[in-house]
C-alpha positions in Angstrom: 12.1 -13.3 -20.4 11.5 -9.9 -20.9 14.4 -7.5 -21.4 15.5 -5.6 -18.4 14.6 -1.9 -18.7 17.4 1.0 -18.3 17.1 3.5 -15.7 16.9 7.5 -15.9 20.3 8.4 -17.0 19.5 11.9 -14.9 19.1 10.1 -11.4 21.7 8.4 -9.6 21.2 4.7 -8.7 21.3 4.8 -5.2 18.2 7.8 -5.6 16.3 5.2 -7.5 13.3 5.4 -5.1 13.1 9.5 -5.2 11.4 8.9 -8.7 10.3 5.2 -9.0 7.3 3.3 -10.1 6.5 0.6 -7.5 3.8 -2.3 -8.2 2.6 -4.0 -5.3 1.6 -7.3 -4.9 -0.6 -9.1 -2.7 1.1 -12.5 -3.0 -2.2 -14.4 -2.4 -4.3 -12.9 -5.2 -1.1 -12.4 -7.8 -0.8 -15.5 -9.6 -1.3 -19.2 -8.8 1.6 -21.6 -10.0 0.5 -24.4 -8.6 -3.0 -24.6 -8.9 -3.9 -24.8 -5.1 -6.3 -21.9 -5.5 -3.6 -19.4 -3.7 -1.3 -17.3 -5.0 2.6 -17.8 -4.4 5.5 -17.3 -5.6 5.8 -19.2 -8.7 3.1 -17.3 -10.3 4.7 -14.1 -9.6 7.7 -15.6 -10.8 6.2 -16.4 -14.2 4.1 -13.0 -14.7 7.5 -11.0 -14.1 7.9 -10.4 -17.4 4.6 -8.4 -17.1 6.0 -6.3 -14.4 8.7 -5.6 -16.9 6.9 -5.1 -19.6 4.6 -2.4 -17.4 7.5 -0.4 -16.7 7.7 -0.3 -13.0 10.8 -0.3 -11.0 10.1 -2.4 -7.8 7.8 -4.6 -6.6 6.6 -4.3 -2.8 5.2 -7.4 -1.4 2.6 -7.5 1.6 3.5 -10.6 4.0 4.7 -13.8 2.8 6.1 -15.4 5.9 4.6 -17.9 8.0 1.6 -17.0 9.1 -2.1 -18.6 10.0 -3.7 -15.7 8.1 -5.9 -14.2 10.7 -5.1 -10.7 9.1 -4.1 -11.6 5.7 -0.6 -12.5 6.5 0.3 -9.0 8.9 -0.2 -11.3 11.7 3.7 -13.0 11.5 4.6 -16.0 12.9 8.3 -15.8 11.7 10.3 -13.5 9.8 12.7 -15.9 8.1 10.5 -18.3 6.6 7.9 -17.8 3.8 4.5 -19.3 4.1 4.3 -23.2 2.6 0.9 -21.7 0.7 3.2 -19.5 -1.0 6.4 -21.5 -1.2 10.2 -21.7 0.2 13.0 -19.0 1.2 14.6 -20.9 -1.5 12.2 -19.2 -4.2 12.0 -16.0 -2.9 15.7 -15.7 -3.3 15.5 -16.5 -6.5 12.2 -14.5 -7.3 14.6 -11.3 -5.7 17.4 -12.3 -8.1 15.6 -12.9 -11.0 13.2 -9.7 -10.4 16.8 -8.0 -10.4 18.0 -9.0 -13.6 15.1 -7.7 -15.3 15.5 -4.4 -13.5 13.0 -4.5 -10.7 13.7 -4.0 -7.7 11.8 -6.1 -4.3 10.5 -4.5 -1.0 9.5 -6.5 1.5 7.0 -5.8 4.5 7.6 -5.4 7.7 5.1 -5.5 10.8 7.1 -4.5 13.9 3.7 -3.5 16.6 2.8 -6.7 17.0 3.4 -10.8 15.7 0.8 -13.4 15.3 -0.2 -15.2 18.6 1.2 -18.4 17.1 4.9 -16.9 17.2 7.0 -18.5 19.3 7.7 -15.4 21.7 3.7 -15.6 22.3 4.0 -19.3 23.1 6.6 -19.2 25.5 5.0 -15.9 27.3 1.9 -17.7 27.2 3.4 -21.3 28.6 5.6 -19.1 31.5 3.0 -17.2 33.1 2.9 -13.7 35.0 6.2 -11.9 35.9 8.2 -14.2 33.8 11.2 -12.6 31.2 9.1 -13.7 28.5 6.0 -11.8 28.9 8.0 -8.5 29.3 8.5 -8.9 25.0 4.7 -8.1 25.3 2.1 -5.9 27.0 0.4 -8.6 29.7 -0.8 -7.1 32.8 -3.7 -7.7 35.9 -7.0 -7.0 35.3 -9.0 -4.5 36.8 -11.8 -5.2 38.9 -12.2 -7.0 42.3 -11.5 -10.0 40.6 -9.3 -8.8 37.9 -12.5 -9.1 35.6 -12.0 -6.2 33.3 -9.2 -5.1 30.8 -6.5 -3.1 32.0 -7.6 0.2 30.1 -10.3 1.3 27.6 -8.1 1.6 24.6 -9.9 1.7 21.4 -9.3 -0.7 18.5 -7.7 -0.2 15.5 -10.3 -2.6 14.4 -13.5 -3.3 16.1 -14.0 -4.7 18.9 -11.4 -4.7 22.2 -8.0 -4.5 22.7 -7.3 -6.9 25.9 -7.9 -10.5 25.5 -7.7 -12.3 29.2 -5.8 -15.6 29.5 -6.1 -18.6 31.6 -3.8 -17.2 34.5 -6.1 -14.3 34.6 -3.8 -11.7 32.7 -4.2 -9.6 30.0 -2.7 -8.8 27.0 -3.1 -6.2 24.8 -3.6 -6.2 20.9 -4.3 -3.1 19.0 -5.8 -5.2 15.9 -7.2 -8.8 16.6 -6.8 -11.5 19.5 -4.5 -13.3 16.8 -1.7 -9.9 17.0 -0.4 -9.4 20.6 1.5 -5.8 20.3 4.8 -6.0 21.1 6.5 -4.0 23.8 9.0 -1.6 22.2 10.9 -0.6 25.3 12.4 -4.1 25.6 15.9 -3.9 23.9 15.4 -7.7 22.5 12.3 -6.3 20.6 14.6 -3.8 18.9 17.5 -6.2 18.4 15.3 -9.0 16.7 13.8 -6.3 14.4 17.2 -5.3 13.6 18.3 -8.5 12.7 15.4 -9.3 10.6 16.3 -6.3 8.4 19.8 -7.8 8.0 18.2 -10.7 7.5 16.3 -9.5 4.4 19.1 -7.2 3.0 21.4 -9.4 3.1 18.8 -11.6 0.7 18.7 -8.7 -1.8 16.2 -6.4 -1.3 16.4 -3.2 -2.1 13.9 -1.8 0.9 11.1 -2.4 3.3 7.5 -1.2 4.2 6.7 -0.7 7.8 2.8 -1.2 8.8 1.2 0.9 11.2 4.6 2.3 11.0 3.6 5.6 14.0 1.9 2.3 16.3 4.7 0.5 17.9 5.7 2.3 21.0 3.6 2.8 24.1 2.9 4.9 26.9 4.6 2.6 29.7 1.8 3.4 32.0 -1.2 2.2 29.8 -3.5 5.0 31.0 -6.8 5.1 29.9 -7.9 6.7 26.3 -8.3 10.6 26.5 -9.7 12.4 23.7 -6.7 14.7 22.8 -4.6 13.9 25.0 -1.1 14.9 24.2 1.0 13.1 23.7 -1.0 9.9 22.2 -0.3 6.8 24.5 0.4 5.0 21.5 0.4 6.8 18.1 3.4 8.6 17.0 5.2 9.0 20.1 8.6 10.2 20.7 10.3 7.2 21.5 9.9 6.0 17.7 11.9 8.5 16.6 15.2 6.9 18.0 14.1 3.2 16.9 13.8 4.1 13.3 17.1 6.6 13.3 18.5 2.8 15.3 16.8 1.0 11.6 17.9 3.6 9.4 21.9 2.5 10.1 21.0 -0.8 9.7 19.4 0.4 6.4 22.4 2.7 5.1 24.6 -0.5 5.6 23.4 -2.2 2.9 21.8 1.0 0.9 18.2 -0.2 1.6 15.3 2.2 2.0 12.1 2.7 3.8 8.5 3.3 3.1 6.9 4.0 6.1 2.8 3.6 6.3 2.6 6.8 8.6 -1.0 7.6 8.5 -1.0 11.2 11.3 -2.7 14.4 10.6 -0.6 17.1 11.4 2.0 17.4 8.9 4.6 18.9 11.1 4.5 15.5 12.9 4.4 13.3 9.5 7.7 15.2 8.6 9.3 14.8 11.6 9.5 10.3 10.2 11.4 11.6 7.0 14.1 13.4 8.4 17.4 12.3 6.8 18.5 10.1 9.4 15.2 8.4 9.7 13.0 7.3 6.9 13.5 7.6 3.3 9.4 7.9 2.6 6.2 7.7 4.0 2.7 6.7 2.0 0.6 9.8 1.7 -2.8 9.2 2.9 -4.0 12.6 2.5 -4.0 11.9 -1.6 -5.6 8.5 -1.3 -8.3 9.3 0.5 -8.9 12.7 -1.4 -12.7 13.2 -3.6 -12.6 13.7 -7.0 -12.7 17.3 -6.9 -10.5 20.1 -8.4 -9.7 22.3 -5.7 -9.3 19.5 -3.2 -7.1 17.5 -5.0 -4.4 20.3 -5.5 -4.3 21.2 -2.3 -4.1 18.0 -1.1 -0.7 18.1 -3.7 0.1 21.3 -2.3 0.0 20.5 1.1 2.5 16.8 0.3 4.5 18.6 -0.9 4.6 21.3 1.5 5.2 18.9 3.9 8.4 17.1 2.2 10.3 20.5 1.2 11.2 21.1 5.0 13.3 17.3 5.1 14.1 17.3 1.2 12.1 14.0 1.0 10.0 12.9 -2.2 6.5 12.4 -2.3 4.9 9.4 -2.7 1.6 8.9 -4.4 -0.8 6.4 -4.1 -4.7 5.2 -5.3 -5.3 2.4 -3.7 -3.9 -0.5 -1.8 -4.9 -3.7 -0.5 -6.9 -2.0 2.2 -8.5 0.3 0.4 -11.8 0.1 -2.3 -10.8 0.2 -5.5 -10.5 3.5 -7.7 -12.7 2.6 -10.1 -15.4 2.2 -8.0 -14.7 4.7 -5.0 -14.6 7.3 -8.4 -17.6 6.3 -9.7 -19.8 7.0 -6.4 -21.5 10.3 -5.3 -18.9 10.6 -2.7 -15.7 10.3 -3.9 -13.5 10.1 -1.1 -12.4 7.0 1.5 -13.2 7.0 4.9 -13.0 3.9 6.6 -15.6 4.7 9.3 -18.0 5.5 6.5 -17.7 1.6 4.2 -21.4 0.3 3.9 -22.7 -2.4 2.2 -25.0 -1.5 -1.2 -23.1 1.9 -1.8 -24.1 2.4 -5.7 -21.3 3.3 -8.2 -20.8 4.2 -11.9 -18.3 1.7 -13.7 -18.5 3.6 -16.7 -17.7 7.2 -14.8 -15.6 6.0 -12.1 -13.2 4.5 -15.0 -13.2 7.3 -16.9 -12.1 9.3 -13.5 -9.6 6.7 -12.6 -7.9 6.8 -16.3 -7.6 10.4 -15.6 -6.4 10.2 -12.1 -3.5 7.7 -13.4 -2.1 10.0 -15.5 -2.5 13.2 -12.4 -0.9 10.8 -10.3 2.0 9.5 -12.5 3.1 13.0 -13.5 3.2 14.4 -9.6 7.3 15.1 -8.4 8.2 11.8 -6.3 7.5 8.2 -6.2 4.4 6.4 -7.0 2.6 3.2 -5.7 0.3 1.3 -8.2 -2.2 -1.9 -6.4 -2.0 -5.0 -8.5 -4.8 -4.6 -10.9 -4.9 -1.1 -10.6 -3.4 -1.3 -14.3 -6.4 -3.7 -15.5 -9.1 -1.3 -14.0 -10.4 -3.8 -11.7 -13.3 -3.0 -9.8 -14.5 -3.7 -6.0 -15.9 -6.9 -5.7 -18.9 -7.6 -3.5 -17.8 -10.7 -2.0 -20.7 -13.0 -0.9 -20.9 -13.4 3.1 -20.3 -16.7 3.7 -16.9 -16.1 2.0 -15.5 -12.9 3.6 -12.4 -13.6 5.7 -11.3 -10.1 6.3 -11.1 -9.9 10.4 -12.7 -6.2 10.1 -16.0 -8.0 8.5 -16.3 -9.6 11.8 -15.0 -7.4 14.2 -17.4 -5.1 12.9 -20.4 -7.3 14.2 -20.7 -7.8 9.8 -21.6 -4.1 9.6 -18.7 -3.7 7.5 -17.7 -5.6 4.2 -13.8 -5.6 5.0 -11.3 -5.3 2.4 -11.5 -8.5 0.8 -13.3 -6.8 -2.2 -10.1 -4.9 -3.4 -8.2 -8.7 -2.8 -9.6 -10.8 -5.4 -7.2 -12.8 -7.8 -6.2 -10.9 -11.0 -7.8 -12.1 -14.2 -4.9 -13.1 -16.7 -6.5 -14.9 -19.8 -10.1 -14.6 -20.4 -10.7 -18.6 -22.0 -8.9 -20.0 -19.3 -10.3 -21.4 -15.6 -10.9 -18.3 -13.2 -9.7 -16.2 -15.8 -6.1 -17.6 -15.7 -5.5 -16.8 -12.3 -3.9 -20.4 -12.5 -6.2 -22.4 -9.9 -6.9 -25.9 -10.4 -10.1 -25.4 -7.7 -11.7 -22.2 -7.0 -9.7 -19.6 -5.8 -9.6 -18.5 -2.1 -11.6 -16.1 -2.6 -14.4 -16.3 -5.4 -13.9 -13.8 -8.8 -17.0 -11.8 -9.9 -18.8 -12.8 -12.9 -17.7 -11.0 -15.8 -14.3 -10.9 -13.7 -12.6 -12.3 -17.0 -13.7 -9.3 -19.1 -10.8 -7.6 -17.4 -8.3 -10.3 -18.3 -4.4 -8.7 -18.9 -4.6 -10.7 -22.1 -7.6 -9.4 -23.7 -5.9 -5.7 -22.7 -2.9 -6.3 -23.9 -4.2 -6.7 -27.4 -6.3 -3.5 -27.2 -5.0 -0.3 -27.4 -7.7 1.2 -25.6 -7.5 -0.3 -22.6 -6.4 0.5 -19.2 -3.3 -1.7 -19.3 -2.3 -0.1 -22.7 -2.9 3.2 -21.2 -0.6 2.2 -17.7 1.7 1.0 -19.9 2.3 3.5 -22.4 2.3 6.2 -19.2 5.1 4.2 -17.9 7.0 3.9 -20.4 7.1 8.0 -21.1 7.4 8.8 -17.3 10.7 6.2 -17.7 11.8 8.0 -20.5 11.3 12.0 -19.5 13.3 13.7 -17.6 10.5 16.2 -16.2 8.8 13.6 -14.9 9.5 11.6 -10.8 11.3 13.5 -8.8 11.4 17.4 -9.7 9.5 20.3 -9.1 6.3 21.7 -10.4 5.0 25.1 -11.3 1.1 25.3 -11.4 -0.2 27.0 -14.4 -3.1 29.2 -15.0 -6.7 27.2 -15.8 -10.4 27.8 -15.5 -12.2 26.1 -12.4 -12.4 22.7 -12.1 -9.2 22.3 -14.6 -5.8 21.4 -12.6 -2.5 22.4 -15.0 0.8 22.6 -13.8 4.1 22.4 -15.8 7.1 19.5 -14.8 10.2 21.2 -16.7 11.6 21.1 -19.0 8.8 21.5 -21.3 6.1 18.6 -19.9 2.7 19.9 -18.7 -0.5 18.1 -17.7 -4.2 19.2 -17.6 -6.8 17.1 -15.8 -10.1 18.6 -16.7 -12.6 17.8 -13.6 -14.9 20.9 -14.7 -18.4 20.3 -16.9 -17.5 21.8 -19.6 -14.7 20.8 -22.4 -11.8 22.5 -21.4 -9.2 24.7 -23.9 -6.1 23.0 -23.6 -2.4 25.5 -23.3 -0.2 26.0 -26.1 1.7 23.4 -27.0 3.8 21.6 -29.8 2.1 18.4 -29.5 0.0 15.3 -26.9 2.0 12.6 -25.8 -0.7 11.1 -24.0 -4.3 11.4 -23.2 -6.4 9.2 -20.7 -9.7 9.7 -23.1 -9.8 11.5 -26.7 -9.9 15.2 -27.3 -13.6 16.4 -28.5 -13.9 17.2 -32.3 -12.4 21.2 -31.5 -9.6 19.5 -29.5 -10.6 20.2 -25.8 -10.0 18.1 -23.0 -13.4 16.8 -21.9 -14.4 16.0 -18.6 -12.7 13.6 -16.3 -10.0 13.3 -18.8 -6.2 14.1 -18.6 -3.2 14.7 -21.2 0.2 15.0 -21.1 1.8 18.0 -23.6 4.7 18.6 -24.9 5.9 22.4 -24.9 
């Protein structure tokens, strides 16, 4: 086992999350321990010496409860019990202990608008028919029409596709996301009281926090009225009445010292504040980064504007590339357009490998040098492409809601590549894995990185290891300095600055005693070329 790595001496324990360095993990494309062709929880447990060895500080996990799968585990059957494919409560008490002794904290992820239509709330509502007690946990109500024919509004989908599914009594319920997640109804106190619970639940097992999905979705207008365009407020994003369930979490929380990450996805910022106050959630992904272009002046202001939007509650930011929903930075960098938009994913979309890894070496070291927290997607550290999965092997629900219009996010999902000489790269599968790794996939193999200093891994790692080791770097302030356009420089005190050259031309760097890291090398006059970033020492 690796050794477990010290924290900061300059922040306080229970502020660990203000600065940290979280990994997360999509438990079914991690690491196979049993050769089934799924990931679980006995590969994780054998790669965490990895984690440790990369230098983060937690590791959030997406859904490993029980769950048929019908959105890749955020469709929950039951909150105390892990998934057989990826093993028992057993191991994941002992994967949160032994993930702990090496330093690392766990999160965990919660999904509180809705649970899978298998859960046995849904069953019972289902088996007891209209008006009963049990389907007041959930939103079923008479059609409209003369014969009750049509939903009961015109909401739109988070997904495609609709949002009312009619059963054989003739009701309807609603589901925001697929058939398969019936929204819970978030007025009923035994909603909030088994949510509640759960968090005990999973505190009281050690971990150190929890990600909320869809985290400004759960409450509802109780009148369901149809969708209006602008219509304030929203009948069900970011209403008032969440404010007062997640101050209700947040006590549960401070009880055991846990924290929240809250995936808060909202436009105005004013509004996006108003879920980090100090009585309600620690932190909140920010969206407005991730889906940023490559491009200078809209990537510090997207900076400016996070952390514009923290200073008011005195919350960190967070900062994040990419995530399991999300194509991956390599390849969203190396297109003509830059950004993410998921109304704009197509099928054939060219990219540059070569450029958009270049960009996303670059963008690694912008990222981790930002005051806050940062997230990093399994793989991320590897450089991993998008995969085009073939058709007949998508499973991603937004594939097919999407009539097969769009290629869903199984692409950013495929197993990791761990030794290149080994079976599917060493992802651990006796069979093929559940979903199918690109040719060429074991050319990105951790092993084969590790043993070159080049490489992305060697370049996350080494980043990691300094941002562990500075005391300018997490959480902090930061002064932007003067640069030429298309060059982004701004100092972290004491004495650490960073230049990310995005401009055409090779770009003077500041004065400065000496590099302590560079994404690409410096051109034969020293300048920072471009789409390349360094760190400098003062």
């Amino acid at each position: 086992m690796a050794a477990p790595h010290p924290d900061k001496t300059s922040a306080p324990s229970d502020d660990w999350w203000r600065g940290a360095a979280i990994y997360q993990v999509y438990p079914r494309s991690f690491a196979d321990g049993d050769g089934d062709g799924t990931g679980d929880l006995a590969g994780v447990r054998a790669r965490l010496p990895y984690l440790a060895e990369l230098g983060v500080d937690a590791i959030w996990f997406t859904p490993w409860y029980l769950s048929p799968l019908a959105d890749g585990g955020y469709d929950v059957a039951d909150y105390r019990t892990i998934d057989p494919a990826f093993g028992t409560l057993e191991e994941a008490e002992k994967l949160i202990d032994e993930a702990r002794a090496l330093g690392i904290r766990t999160i965990v992820d919660i999904v509180p608008n809705h649970v899978s239509d298998q859960h046995a709330w849904f069953r019972a509502a289902l088996a007891a028919g209209p008006g009963s007690p049990e389907r007041k946990l959930f939103h079923f109500r008479p059609g409209r029409g003369e014969h009750g024919e049509l939903p009961p509004n015109d909401w739109p989908s988070q997904f495609a596709g609709e949002t009312w599914t009619r059963v054989e009594d003739g009701e309807w319920y609603l589901h925001l996301f697929t058939p398969q997640q019936p929204d819970l109804n978030w007025a009923h106190p035994a909603v909030r009281e088994e949510h509640e619970d759960v968090l005990r639940f999973w505190f009281e097992r050690g971990v150190a926090g929890v990600r909320i999905d869809s985290a400004a979705l759960p409450a509802k207008d109780p009148d369901l009225p149809d969708f209006v365009e602008g219509r304030d407020p929203h009948p069900y994003i970011d209403r008032d009445e969440l404010h007062e369930i997640y101050r209700s979490w947040r006590a549960v929380a401070d009880a055991y010292d846990g924290v929240f990450v809250g995936e808060v996805w909202l436009p105005d910022a004013e509004r996006f504040a108003r879920y980090l106050r100090p009585d309600e959630l620690h932190t909140a992904f920010n969206f407005n980064f991730l889906a940023c272009p490559w491009d200078a002046g809209r990537l510090r202001a997207a900076v400016d504007d996070t952390l514009a939007e923290h200073a008011p509650v005195g919350a960190p930011a967070t900062w994040v590339l990419c995530n399991h929903d999300v194509t991956r930075t390599v390849t969203r960098y190396g297109r003509a357009d830059t950004a993410f938009d998921f109304a704009t994913k197509a099928y054939g979309t060219p990219t540059d490998l070569a450029l958009g890894t270049r960009r996303a070496r670059a963008a690694a070291l912008l990222t981790l040098s930002l005051p806050g927290s940062v997230y990093l997607y399994q793989g991320e550290e590897l450089g991993l492409p998008e995969a085009d999965i073939p058709r007949e092997r998508i499973q991603d629900p937004m594939h097919f809601r999407s009539g097969g219009t769009d290629p869903g996010r199984d692409g950013c999902r495929v197993p990791l590549p761990w030794s290149a000489d080994a079976p599917h790269a060493g992802f651990g599968s006796r069979t093929e894995p559940w979903l199918p790794q690109p040719a060429g996939w074991s050319g990105y193999a951790a092993d084969l990185q590790a043993a070159d200093p080049g490489s992305m891994l060697a370049l996350y790692r080494t980043a990691l290891r300094l941002r562990r080791g500075e005391a300018a770097l997490g959480d902090g302030a930061l002064e932007w300095l003067p640069a030429p356009d298309g060059v982004l420089a701004f100092r972290r005190a004491p004495g650490l600055v960073c230049v990310v050259n995005l401009a055409d031309e090779p770009a003077v760097l500041p004065e400065h005693d000496h590099v302590l890291l560079a994404s690409g090398p410096l051109d034969t006059a020293g300048r920072l070329p471009r789409d390349t970033a360094v760190w400098l020492r003062e």
